[in-house]
LUMSENU-737452 format. One line per field, with one value per residue (C-alpha): x, y, z; residue number from 1. Coordinates in steps of 0.1 Angstrom, whole numbers. Layout:
REM LUMSENU-737452
X = c(X, ...)
Y = c(Y, ...)
Z = c(Z, ...)
num = c(NUM, ...)
This chain:
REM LUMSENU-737452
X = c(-3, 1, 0, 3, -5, 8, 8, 45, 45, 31, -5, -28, -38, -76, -85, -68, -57, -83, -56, -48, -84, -97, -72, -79, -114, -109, -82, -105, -131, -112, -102, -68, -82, -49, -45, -44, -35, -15, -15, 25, 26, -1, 16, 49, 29, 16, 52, 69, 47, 39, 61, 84, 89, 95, 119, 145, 133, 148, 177, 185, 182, 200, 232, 234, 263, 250, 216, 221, 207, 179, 147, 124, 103, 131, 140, 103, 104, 133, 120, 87, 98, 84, 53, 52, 60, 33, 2, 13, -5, -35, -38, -31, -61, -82, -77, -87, -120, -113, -115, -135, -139, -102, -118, -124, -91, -75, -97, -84, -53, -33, -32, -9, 24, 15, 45, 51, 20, 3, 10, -21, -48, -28, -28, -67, -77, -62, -78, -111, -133, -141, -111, -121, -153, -165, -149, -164, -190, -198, -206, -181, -157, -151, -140, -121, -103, -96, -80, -58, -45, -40, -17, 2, 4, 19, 46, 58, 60, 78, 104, 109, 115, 134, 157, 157, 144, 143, 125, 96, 62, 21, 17, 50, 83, 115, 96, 121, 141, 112, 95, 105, 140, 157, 182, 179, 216, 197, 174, 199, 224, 196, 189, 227, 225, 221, 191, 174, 151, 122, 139, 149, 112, 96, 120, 108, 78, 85, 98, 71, 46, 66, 74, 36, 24, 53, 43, 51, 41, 42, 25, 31, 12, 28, 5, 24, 62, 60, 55, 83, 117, 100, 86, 121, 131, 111, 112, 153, 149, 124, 150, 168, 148, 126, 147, 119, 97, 85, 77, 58, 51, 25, 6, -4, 34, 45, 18, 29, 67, 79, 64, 100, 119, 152, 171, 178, 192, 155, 153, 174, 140, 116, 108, 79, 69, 28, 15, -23, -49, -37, -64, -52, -19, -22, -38, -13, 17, 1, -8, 30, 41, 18, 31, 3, 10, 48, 64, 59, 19, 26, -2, 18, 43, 85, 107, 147, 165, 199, 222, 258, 270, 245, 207, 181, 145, 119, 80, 60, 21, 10, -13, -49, -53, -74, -81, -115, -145, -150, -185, -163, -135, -155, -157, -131, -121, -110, -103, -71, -69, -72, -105, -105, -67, -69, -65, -91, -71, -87, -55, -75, -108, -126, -156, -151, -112, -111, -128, -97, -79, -112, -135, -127, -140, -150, -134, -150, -151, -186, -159, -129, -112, -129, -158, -145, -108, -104, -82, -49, -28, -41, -26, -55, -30, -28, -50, -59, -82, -79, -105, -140, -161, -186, -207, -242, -262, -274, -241, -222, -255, -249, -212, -225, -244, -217, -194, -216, -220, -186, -170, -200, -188, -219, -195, -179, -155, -161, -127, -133, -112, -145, -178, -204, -234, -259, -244, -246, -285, -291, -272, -288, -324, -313, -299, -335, -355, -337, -342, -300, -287, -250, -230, -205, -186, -164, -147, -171, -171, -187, -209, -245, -256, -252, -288, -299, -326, -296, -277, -311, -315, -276, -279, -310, -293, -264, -239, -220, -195, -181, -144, -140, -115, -118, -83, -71, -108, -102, -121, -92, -72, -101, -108, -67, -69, -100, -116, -150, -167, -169, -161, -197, -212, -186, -201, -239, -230, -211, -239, -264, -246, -242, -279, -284, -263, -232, -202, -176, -141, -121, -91, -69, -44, -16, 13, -8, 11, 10, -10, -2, 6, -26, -46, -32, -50, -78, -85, -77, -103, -131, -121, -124, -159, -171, -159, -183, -211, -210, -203, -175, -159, -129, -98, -64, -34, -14, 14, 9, 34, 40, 35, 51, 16, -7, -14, 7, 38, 35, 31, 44, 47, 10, 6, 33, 60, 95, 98, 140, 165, 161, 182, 190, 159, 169, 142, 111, 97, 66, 71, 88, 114, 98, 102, 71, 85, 56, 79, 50, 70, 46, 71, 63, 30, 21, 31, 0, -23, -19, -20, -51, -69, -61, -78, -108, -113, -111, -137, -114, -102, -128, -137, -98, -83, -68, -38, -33, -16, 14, 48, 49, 33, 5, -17, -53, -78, -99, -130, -161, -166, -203, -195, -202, -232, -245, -243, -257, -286, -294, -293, -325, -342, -336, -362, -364, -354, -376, -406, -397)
Y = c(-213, -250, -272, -308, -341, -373, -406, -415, -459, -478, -483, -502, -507, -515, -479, -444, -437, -409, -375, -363, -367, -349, -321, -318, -313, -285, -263, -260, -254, -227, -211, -228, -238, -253, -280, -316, -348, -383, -418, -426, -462, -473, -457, -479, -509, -508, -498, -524, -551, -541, -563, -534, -534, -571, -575, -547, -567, -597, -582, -573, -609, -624, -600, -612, -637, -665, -678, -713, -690, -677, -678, -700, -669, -657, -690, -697, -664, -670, -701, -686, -652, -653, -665, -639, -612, -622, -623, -601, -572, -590, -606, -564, -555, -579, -575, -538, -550, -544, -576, -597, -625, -631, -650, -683, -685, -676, -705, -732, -730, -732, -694, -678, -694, -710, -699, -703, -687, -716, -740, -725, -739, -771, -773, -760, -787, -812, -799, -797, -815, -802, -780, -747, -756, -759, -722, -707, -732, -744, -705, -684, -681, -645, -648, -681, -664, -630, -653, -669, -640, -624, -656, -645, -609, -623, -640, -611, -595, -617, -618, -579, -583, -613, -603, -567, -545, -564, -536, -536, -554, -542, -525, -511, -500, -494, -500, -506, -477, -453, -473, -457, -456, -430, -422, -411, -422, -458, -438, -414, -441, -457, -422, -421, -450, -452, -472, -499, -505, -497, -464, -461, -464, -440, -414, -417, -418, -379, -367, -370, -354, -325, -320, -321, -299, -280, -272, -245, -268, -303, -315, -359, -376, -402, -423, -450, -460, -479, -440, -426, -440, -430, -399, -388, -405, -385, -354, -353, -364, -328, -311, -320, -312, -283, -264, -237, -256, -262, -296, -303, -332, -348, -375, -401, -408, -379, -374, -401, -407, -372, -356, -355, -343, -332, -340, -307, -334, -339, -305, -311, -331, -307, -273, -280, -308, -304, -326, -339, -324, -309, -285, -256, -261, -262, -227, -213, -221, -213, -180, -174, -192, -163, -134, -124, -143, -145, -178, -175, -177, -208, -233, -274, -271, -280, -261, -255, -225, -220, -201, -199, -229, -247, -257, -267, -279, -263, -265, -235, -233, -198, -189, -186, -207, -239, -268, -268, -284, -316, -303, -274, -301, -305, -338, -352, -348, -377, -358, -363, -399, -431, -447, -471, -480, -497, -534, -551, -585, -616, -630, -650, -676, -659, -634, -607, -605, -597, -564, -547, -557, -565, -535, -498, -474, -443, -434, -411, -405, -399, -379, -368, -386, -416, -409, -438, -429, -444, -478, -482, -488, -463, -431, -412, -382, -374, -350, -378, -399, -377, -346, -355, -341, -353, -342, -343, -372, -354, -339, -373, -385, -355, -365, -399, -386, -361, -390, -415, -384, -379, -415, -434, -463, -465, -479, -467, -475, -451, -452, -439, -451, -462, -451, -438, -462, -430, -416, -447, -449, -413, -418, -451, -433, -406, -430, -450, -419, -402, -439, -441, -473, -474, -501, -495, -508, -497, -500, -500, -507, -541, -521, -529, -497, -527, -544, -570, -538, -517, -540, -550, -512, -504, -535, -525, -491, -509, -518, -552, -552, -543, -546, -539, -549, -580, -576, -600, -619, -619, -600, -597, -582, -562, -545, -538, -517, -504, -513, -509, -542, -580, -611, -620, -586, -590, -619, -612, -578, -598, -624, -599, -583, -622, -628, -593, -607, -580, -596, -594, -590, -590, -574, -595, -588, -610, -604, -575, -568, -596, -617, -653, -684, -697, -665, -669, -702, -695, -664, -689, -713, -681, -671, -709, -708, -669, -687, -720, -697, -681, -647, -640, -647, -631, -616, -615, -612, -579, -588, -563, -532, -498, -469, -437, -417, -446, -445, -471, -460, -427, -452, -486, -493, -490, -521, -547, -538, -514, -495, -505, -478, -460, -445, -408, -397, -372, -387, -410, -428, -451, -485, -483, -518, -530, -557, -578, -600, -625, -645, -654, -670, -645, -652, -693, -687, -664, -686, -713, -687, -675, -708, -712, -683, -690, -722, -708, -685, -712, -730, -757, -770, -755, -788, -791, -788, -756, -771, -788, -756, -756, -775, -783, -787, -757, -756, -769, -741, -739, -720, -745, -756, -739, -703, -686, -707, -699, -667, -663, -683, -655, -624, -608, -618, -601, -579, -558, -526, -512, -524, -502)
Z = c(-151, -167, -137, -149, -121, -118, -101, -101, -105, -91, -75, -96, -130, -136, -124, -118, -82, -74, -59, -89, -102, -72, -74, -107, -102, -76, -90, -124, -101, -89, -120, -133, -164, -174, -151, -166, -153, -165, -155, -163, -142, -165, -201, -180, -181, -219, -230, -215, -220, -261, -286, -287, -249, -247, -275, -253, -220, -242, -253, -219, -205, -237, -228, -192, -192, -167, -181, -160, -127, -143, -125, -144, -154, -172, -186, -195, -210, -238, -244, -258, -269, -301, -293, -262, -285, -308, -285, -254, -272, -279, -243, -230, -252, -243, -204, -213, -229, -263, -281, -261, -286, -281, -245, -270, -283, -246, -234, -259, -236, -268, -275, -245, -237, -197, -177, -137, -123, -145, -118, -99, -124, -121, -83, -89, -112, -89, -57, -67, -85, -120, -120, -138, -148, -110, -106, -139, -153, -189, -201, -179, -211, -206, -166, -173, -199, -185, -153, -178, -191, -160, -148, -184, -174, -137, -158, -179, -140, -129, -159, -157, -115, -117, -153, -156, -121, -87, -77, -100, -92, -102, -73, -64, -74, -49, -19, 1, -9, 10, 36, 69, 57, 83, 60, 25, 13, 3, -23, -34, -43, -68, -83, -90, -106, -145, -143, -157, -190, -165, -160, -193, -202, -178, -185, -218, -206, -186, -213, -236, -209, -204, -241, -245, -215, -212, -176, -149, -122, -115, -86, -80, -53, -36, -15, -7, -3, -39, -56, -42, -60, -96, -83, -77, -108, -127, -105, -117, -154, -153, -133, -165, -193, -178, -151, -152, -139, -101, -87, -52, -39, -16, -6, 20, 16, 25, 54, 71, 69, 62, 87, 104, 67, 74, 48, 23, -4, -11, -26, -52, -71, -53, -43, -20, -3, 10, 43, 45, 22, -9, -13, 6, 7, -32, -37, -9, -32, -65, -50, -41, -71, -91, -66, -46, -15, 2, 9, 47, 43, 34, 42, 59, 31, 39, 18, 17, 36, 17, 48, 31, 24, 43, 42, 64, 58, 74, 79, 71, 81, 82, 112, 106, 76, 74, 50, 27, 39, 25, 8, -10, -25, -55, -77, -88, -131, -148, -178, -195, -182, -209, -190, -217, -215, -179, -172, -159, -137, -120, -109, -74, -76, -52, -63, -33, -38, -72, -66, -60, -95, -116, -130, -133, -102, -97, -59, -40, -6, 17, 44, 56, 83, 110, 127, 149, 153, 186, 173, 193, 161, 138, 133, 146, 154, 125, 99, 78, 101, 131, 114, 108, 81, 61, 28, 25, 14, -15, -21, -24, -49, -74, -76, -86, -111, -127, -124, -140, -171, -173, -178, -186, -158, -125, -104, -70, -47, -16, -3, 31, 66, 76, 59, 88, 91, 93, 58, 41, 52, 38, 9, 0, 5, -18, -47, -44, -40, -77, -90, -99, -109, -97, -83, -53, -25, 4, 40, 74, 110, 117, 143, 156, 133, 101, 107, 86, 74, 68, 48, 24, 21, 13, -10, -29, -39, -54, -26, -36, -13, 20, 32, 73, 102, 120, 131, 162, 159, 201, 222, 247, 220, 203, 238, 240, 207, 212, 181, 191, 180, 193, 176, 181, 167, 133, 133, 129, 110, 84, 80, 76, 41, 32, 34, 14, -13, -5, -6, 26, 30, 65, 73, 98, 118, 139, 157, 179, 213, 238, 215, 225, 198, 217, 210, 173, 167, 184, 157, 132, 143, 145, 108, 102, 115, 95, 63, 72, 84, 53, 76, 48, 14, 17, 38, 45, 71, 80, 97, 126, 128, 153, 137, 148, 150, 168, 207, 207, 192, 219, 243, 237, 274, 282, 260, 275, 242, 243, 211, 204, 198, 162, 137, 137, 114, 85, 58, 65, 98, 102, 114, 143, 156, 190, 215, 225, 258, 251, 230, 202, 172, 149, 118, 115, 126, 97, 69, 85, 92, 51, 37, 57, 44, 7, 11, 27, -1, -23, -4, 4, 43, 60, 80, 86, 119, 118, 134, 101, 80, 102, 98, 135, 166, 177, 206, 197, 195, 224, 204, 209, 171, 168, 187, 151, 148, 179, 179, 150, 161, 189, 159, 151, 116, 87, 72, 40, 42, 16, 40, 70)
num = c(1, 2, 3, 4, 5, 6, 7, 8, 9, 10, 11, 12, 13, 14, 15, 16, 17, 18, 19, 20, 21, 22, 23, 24, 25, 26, 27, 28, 29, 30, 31, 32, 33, 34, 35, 36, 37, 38, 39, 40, 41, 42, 43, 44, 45, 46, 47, 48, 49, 50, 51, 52, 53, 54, 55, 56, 57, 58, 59, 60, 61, 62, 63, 64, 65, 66, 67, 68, 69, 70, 71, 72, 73, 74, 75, 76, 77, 78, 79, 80, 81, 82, 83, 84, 85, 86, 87, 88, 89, 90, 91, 92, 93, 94, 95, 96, 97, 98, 99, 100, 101, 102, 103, 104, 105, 106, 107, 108, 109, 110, 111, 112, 113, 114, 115, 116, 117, 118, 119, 120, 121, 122, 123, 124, 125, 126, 127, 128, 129, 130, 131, 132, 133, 134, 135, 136, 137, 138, 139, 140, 141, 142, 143, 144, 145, 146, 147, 148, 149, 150, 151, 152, 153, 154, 155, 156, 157, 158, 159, 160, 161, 162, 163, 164, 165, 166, 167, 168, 169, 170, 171, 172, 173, 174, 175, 176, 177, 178, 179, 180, 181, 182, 183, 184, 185, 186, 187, 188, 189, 190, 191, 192, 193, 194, 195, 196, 197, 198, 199, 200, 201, 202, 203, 204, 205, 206, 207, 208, 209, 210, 211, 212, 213, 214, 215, 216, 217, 218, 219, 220, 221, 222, 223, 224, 225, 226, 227, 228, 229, 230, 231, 232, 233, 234, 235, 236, 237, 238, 239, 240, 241, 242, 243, 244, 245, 246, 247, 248, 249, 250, 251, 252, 253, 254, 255, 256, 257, 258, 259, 260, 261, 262, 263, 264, 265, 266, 267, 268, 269, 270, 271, 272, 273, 274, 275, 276, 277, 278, 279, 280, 281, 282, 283, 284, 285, 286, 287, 288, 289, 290, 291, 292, 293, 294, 295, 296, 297, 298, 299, 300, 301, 302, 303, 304, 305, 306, 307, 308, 309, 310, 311, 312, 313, 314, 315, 316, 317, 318, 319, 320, 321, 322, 323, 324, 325, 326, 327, 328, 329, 330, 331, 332, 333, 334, 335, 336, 337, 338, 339, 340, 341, 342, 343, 344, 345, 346, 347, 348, 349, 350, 351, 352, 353, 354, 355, 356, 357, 358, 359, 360, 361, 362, 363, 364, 365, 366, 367, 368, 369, 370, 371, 372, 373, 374, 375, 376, 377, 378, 379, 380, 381, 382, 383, 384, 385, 386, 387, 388, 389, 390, 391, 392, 393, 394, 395, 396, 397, 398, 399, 400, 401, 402, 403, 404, 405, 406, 407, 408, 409, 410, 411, 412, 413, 414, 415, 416, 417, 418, 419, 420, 421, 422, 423, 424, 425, 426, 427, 428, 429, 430, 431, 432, 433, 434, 435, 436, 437, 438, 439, 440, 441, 442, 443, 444, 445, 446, 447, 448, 449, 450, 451, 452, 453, 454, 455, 456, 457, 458, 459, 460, 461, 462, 463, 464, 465, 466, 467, 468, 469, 470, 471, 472, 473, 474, 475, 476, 477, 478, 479, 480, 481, 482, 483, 484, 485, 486, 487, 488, 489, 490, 491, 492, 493, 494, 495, 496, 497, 498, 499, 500, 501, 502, 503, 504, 505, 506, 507, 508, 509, 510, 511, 512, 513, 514, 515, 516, 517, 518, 519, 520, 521, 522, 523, 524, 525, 526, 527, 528, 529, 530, 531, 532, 533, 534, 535, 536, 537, 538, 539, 540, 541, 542, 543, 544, 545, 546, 547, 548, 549, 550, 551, 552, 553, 554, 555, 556, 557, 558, 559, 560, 561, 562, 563, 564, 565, 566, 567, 568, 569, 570, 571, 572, 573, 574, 575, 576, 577, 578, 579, 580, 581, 582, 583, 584, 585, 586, 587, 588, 589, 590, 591, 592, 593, 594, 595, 596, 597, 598, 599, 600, 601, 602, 603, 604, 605, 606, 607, 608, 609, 610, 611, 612, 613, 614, 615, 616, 617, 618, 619, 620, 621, 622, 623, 624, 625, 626, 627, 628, 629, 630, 631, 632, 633, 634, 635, 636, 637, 638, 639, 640, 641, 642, 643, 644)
C-alpha cells in the first residue's frame, strides 16, 4: 500500500514538524515499505517567495483597483518590485545556508530593499548605544546578516497577508476558521470559495505530490488550528484528482477540539479522522483498509454512518485494544524531507528566543505524556498528557545516534510536556559515558530536582537550553493551579542553568482566574527582577484561556469564574467564553506587560519602574525590589557535576 504523509501549512520553517517523521519511521518499521512523507508548507513558502511567485503576487496587487489603501507593505512592495524580484531568491538561499558569502553584501544594507519591519533596527540603533554592532559585534557578519534578511522575509509576509490572503502568516494559515469554532459553516464557506494565489499555489503544490506518489492513503497531521483550513484544502483538491484514494486525518488538532465531531460535512474531505497517538490507530485502519480487520475493530477513529438520506458521525474504539509503548514507537524517518531546503530565521535580538526559528532540530521526545499532570489549566484528561510513559535512557541515546547518522545535524529539541528531571540525569550519563557530542534543548518543571549539579551535568552533555512555566509568577495563584513550584524555587532553578551557561526561557501567563490588576504588576515586578538577576534571558505572555479538558473548565466554579452559555457544538471546542467577577481589565494590562518583556529581552528598562509601560495609572508593585536577590542569596552553591 502507498501511504504518503503530510504537514498541511503552516507550522514552522527552519525544521520539519516531527508526526509525520515519527510515523514514518514506525510504519516502515512495521513493514509498509512504501510510506513516504512531504513537507508542502515549506515547498508553499519557496514557491511563493521565488521570482516566479512574486511576480503573480504582483500581478495580483497591480489588478486591485484601490492602491491609495494599501498597507505600506504592499505599497513598499511595488515600489521595489524589481529589485525584490531580483534578490528574494538569493536572500531564500542564503537563509537556508547555501551561500553564506552573500552575509557581506546583505550587511552593506544596500543589497535587500528595507521595508516596514526595518523600522526595528532603527528603533534599535536609537535605543542603544552602538546600534547593531553592540548586538552582533565587529565579526558577527553572518548573524547580523541572517537578521536582516529575516526582517526582508517578514516583509514579503506581510505583503502576501496584507495584498493577497488575510489569512496567511509563517506560522499559520485560517486560524480562525478552526479554533474552537462550534460550527463548521465558517470553514466550509472558505473551501467554497475559489481561493486565493496561496491556494492556487498549494493546490499546485497537491497535485504534484499525488501525481508523483500516486498514493492509496493519505494520512495529514494537523497539530494545531493553523493546519486545518489547508488540510481540507488539499484533502478536496485530492478528492478531485484521486477519488481512489483514502485520506485520514489526525493530530494534536484533532485530539483536542474534535473530540466532540459531529458534523458529517467533514467527511466529504475525509474518511477517517484518528484521536491521540497515531500509532495504533494507524495499523487498525490500514489493517481494515487491506481487509483483514472489519471497520468496527476500529482503534479512537470517527468515521461517517450513511442511514438513507441521512448521516451521522460516530466514534469507534474497539474493546481490548491499546496504544504502543512509547519504547516500541521507533525513531522517527526524515527520509523524503529536503533537510537542506529549511530556513533558518533570527527575526528577535535575543540569543535564547531565536531557538525556536534559528537552526534545524531533530525532535524527539524522552516520554509520553506529564509525569507532573497535576496543573489546573492543562488538559490533563486527556491521552496526550494524562498517560505516562517513558523510554529508556539508553533507548532515547541510540535514537540520537541513528538520528545524528541519518541527517548529519547533532541537534535536538526534546519536545516533551515537561521532560522528567531523573531521565534527563540518566540520559545525560549515557551521552557522556558513549562520549556523543550533540547539542539539545527542551521544556522542564522549575522543580528542586534542577540542582545547580544537575544543570552542570545536563550542560556538559550538550544541553543549551531550557524553556519551562513560570505562569502567574504568584505564589497565591501558582498554589490555585497547582503548578507545583514557587516563585522562589523558579527562581534559584533558573539561576542555576544560567550559571551552567544553558540558556532560560519562561513561559507567562496573565489573566488566570481571580488574578487581581495588583497581582498583575506584582508578577511584572518579579519577572523584572529574574531578568536583572540574570535568572532568565527570555519569555513571553499567554493570555490565559479555559480549555474544555482542564480541571478548570469541568469545574469553573471551584475557581471563583462561570463558564458563559456556548454554541450548539457540531465541529470543534477548546477555549471555552467565561466570566471572571474580579473585574481585572486583563485586555489594557496585556499590551504593558508585552511591551515590558520585549524590552527586557533586549536588555533594556530593567531599572524602570514597571509602572512605566502602561498608558495610565497602575497600582505600584508591592514586591520588595531585592526578593530575587535574596533568595538567591539563601540557594546552595553550585558544584560540578562531573565531580559528584
Amino acid at each position: 500500500m502507498r501511504i504518503l504523509l503530510l504537514t498541511p501549512p503552516m507550522t514552522q520553517l527552519n525544521t520539519p514538524y516531527p508526526a509525520t517523521a515519527y510515523l514514518t519511521g514506525f510504519l516502515r518499521a512495521r513493514g509498509y515499505a512504501e510510506t513516504v512523507q512531504a513537507d508542502p508548507a515549506l515547498e508553499l513558502v519557496l514557491k511563493l517567495f521565488s521570482a516566479d511567485g512574486l511576480a503573480r503576487v504582483h500581478s495580483v496587487l497591480s489588478a486591485k483597483k484601490s492602491k491609495a489603501s494599501f498597507a505600506p507593505s504592499c505599497r513598499h512592495f511595488l515600489a521595489e518590485f524589481e529589485s525584490i524580484k531580483r534578490v528574494a531568491p538569493a536572500a531564500v538561499r542564503f537563509l537556508q545556508g547555501k551561500d553564506p558569502a552573500l552575509a557581506l553584501r546583505i550587511v552593506s544594507r544596500e543589497f535587500l530593499p528595507e521595508g516596514p519591519h526595518f523600522a526595528a533596527v532603527s528603533q534599535w540603533e536609537g535605543s542603544v548605544e552602538g546600534g547593531l554592532d553592540a548586538a552582533f559585534g565587529a565579526l558577527g557578519i553572518q548573524d547580523r546578516a541572517k537578521f536582516l534578511a529575516s526582517l526582508f522575509l517578514d516583509d514579503l509576509a506581510d505583503v502576501v497577508r496584507d495584498g493577497v490572503d488575510p489569512r496567511f502568516e509563517f506560522s499559520r494559515y485560517g486560524e480562525k476558521l478552526a479554533a474552537s469554532q462550534a460550527s463548521f459553516d465558517p470553514l466550509a464557506r472558505a473551501l467554497e470559495d475559489e481561493g486565493t494565489l496561496v491556494d492556487e499555489i498549494l493546490e499546485e503544490i497537491t497535485s504534484a505530490l499525488v501525481e508523483r506518489h500516486r498514493p492509496d492513503l493519505v494520512g495529514m497531521t494537523a497539530p494545531f488550528p493553523g493546519n486545518v483550513y489547508a488540510a481540507f484544502r488539499m484533502a478536496k483538491l485530492i478528492r478531485e484528482r484521486s477519488p481512489e484514494t483514502r485520506i485520514v486525518l489526525g493530530g494534536g488538532y484533532a485530539n483536542t477540539e474534535l473530540r466532540e465531531l459531529r458534523e458529517p460535512r467533514v467527511f466529504d474531505f475525509f474518511d477517517f479522522i484518528t484521536l491521540d497517538d497515531g500509532e495504533r490507530p494507524f495499523l487498525c485502519l490500514l489493517e481494515h483498509l487491506n481487509g483483514t480487520r472489519s471497520r468496527e475493530e476500529l482503534f479512537r477513529t470517527f468515521v461517517r454512518d450513511e442511514e438513507g438520506k441521512s448521516a451521522r458521525v460516530r466514534l469507534i474504539s474497539a474493546p481490548g485494544l491499546h496504544d504502543i509503548p512509547h519504547r516500541e514507537a521507533g525513531t522517527p524517518c526524515y527520509d523524503g524531507l529536503p533537510l537542506g531546503d529549511y530556513l533558518s530565521l533570527l527575526e528577535m535580538l535575543n540569543p535564547m528566543h531565536r531557538i525556536w526559528s534559528d537552526g534545524r532540530w531533530n525532535k524527539l521526545t524522552l516520554a509520553h505524556g506529564c509525569y507532573w499532570k497535576k496543573c489546573n489549566f492543562c488538559d490533563v484528561t486527556l491521552d496526550y498528557i494524562g498517560r505516562y510513559d517513558a523510554a529508556p535512557a539508553a533507548r532515547i541515546v541510540d535514537q540520537m545516534e541513528a538520528l545524528v547518522r541519518e541527517t548529519g545535524q547533532s541537534g535536538f529539541h526534546f519536545v516533551d510536556e515537561a521532560a522528567p528531571p531523573a531521565l534527563l540525569k540518566a540520559m545525560a550519563d549515557e551521552i557522556l559515558k558513549r562520549g556523543l557530542v550533540v547539542t539539545w534543548w527542551g521544556n522542564v518543571r522549575f522543580e528542586r530536582a534542577f540542582t545547580p549539579e544537575l544543570a552542570r551535568k545536563l550542560a556538559a552533555s550538550g544541553c543549551v537550553a531550557v524553556s519551562g512555566g513560570l505562569e502567574v509568577a504568584s505564589d497565591r495563584l501558582l498554589e490555585l493551579m497547582n503548578k507545583g513550584v514557587t516563585v522562589e524555587q523558579v527562581a534559584r532553578v533558573t539561576r542555576a542553568f544560567t550559571d551552567a551557561g544553558v540558556l532560560v526561557h519562561a513561559y507567562l501567563m496573565y489573566g488566570f482566574p481571580t488574578q487581581t490588576e495588583q497581582e498583575t504588576i506584582d508578577a511584572l515586578e518579579r519577572v523584572r527582577q529574574l531578568f536583572a538577576e540574570g535568572c532568565i534571558q527570555s519569555a513571553y505572555w499567554h493570555r490565559f484561556s479555559v480549555t474544555a479538558h482542564s480541571p478548570i473548565g469541568r469545574d469553573p466554579a471551584r475557581f471563583g469564574i462561570e463558564i458563559l452559555p456556548e454554541p450548539q457544538v457540531t465541529f470543534a471546542r477548546n477555549d471555552l467564553p467565561f466570566h471572571d467577577p474580579t473585574g481585572t481589565d486583563h485586555e489594557f494590562l496585556g499590551v504593558g506587560l508585552k511591551k515590558a518583556l520585549y524590552n527586557y529581552m533586549h536588555g533594556m528598562g530593567l531599572d524602570e519602574d514597571v509602572r512605566v509601560w502602561f498608558g495610565s495609572p497602575v497600582p505600584k508593585a508591592k514586591v520588595p525590589s531585592a526578593l530575587i536577590r535574596r533568595a538567591l542569596s539563601t540557594a546552595p552553591s553550585a558544584k560540578s557535576a562531573l565531580e559528584s
